[in-house]
N, C-alpha and C positions, 0 to 999 in steps of 0.2 A: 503710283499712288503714294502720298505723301503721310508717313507715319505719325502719332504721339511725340509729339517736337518736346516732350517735358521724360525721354525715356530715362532710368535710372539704372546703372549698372551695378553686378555687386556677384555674390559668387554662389553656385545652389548647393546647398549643403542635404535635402532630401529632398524627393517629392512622397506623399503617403496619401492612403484614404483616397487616390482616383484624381481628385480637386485641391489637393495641398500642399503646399511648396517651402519649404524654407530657404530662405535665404538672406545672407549676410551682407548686404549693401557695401560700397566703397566707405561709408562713414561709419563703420562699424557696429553701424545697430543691424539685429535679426527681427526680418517682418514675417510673417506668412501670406504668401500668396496662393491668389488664383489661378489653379493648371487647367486651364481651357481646352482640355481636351480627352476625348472618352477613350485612347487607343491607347496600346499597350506602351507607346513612345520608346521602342527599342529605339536604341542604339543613338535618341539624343536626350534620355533624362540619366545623366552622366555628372554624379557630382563632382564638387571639385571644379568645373569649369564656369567660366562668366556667361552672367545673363544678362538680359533688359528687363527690363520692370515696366510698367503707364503704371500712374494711380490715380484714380478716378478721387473724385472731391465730392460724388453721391450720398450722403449722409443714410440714406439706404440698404445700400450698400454691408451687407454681412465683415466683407474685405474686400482696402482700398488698393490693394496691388494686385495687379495682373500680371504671372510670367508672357514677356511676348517672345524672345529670342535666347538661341545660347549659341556659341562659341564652341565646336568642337575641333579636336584636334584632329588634323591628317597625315597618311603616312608620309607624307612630304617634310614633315614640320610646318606647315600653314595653317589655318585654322579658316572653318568653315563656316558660316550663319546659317541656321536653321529655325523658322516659326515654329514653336510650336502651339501657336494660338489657332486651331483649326480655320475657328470662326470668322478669318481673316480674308481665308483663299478665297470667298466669290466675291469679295470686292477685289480683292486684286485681280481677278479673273477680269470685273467687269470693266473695271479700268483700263486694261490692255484689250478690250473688245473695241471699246468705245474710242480709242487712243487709236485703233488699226496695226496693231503689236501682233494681231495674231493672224497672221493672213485667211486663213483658210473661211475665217470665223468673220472677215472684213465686208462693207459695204453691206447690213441689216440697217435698216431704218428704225424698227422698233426692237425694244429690249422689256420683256416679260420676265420677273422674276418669282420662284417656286410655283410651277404650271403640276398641276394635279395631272399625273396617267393613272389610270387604273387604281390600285391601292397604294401609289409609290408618288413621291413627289420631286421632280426634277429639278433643277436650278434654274436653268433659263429656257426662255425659247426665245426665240431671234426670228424677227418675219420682213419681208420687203415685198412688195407688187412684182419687181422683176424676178428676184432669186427666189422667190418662195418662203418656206419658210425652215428651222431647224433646230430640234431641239438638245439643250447641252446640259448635262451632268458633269459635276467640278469633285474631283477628291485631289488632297493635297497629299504629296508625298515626301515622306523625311527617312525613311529605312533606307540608308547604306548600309550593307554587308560588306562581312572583312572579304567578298570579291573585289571588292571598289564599284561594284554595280547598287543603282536603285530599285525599290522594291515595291509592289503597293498589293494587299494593304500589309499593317504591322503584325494585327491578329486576326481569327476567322472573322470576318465583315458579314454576316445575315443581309445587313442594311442593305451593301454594298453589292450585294449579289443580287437583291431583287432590282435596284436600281438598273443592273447590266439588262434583267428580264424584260424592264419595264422600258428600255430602248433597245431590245431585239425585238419584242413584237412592235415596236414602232417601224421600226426598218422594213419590218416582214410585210408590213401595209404599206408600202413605197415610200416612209417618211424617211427626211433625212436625221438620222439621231448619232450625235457626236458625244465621245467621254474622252475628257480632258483633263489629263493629268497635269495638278499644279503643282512644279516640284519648288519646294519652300526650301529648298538645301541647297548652298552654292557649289557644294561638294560632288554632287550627284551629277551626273552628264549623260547616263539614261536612264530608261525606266523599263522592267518587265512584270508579268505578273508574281506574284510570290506563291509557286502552286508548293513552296515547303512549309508552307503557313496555313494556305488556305487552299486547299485541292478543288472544293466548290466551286467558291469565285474563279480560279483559273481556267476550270472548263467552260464555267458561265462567259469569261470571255472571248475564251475560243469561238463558242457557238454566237456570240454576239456582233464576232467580226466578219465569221462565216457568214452570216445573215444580213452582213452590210454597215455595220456600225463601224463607225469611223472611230478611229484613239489615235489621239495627240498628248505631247506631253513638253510641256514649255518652261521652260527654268525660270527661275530668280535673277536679278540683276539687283544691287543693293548701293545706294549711295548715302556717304558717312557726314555728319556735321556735330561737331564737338562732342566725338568720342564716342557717336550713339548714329544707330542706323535712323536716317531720316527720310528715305524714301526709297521705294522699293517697285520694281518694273517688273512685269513678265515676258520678256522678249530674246527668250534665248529657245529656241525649238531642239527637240533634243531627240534622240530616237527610239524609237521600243522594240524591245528584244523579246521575243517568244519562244 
C-alpha cells in the first residue's frame, strides 16, 4: 500500500490531551498535530525521536497535520518504524488480502467490509463459492517490551475483548473466524497476548482459540523514497506466543 507521497519529518516533542501532538519539523517551525489513536501508545510515544507528519489541505479540518510514523530506537543501535495512526491497519490489511501477501486469508473472491455480529462489528468478512466464507478482525500492534517481545493490546481493550466474543460464538456455529494481528512495528518479530495489561482479553483469547478461532499476525515491510516511508507491505508472518 502506497503511503502520503507528501510525508514531512520532524522531531515529537509531546503528545497531550489523547489527540495532540507536538512537534518541531526539520524546518524548524512547531505544528500540533493529529495522534490518531485512542491507546495508551506505550512504548512508541517517546519524545525526542523523528516522526512523519501527511497534511491534509481540508480547510475543515480543525488540524492540518497528522502524526503517521516514528523512529524508535533499538537495542542494537538501529531504529525501528512504527504507525502509530491506528486507522491505517485495515487498509493495509486489505491490501495484502487482495495482493495474496497473506496466505491463509488467499483466493476470496469477495471483500466485505465492517459486517455487523451481534452487538460488535467486525472488519472484514471474505466469501468465495468454493472456500466458503470467513470472517476477519484487524488490531494493530506497536507494544515492544524491554523483553524484545510484541504485545497486543497496549491498555485494558473492553472493545477488544468483545470483538474476541463476537468471533468465538462465530466459531462455536462452525463459522470460520480469524483475528489478525497487524504488527505496524519493524521491530517486533512476534506477537503474544499482554495478560500483564489486560487479564480479560488474554483469557477471552484463550477461550477464543479453544473454540477455533484462528490468530495470525503479520508484520510490516516498509519502502523508503526521499527520506520518508512511501510504501508499506504486510508480508512478513510472524509467530504467536501464548
Amino acid at each position: 500500500m502506497t503511503t502520503n507521497s507528501a510525508l514531512v519529518s520532524g522531531v515529537l516533542l509531546r503528545r497531550y490531551k489523547r489527540f495532540l501532538a507536538d512537534v518541531q519539523l526539520d524546518s524548524g517551525e512547531e505544528v500540533v498535530a493529529h495522534c490518531p489513536n485512542t491507546g495508551s501508545m506505550k512504548a512508541v510515544n517517546v519524545p525526542g525521536c523523528r516522526v512523519w507528519l501527511s497534511r491534509s489541505d481540508n480547510p475543515k479540518r480543525k488540524l492540518a497535520w497528522t502524526w503517521e510514523w516514528i523512529a524508535l530506537p533499538q537495542p542494537d543501535g538501529s531504529q525501528a518504524l512504527a504507525s502509530v495512526h491506528t486507522g491505517r491497519a485495515n487498509r493495509i490489511v486489505e491490501a495484502a488480502i487482495l495482493a495474496g501477501d497473506i496466505a491463509p486469508l488467499a483466493g476470496y473472491q469477495t471483500l466485505k467490509r465492517e459486517v455487523k455480529i451481534g452487538d460488535a462489528r467486525l472488519d472484514f468478512w471474505l466469501s468465495d463459492p468454493d472456500k466458503g466464507g470467513v470472517y476477519v478482525e484487524v488490531k494493530q500492534v506497536t507494544l515492544k517490551e524491554a523483553d524484545g517481545h510484541g504485545y497486543f493490546p497496549d491498555s485494558v481493550s473492553v472493545r477488544g475483548t468483545k470483538h474476541l466474543h463476537a468471533l468465538t460464538a462465530l466459531a462455536e456455529q462452525g463459522e470460520r473466524a480469524v483475528l489478525l494481528f497487524c504488527v505496524a512495528h519493524e521491530g517486533i518479530h512476534d506477537v503474544a497476548p499482554a495478560a500483564h495489561i489486560d487479564t480479560v482479553y488474554a483469557a477471552a483469547l484463550a477461550n477464543a482459540v479453544n473454540a477455533g478461532v484462528e490468530v495470525l499476525a503479520y508484520g510490516i515491510t516498509l519502502d523508503w523514497k526521499a527520506g520518508a516511508p512511501a510504501a508499506v507491505r504486510l508480508s512478513r508472518p510472524l509467530p504467536i506466543r501464548r
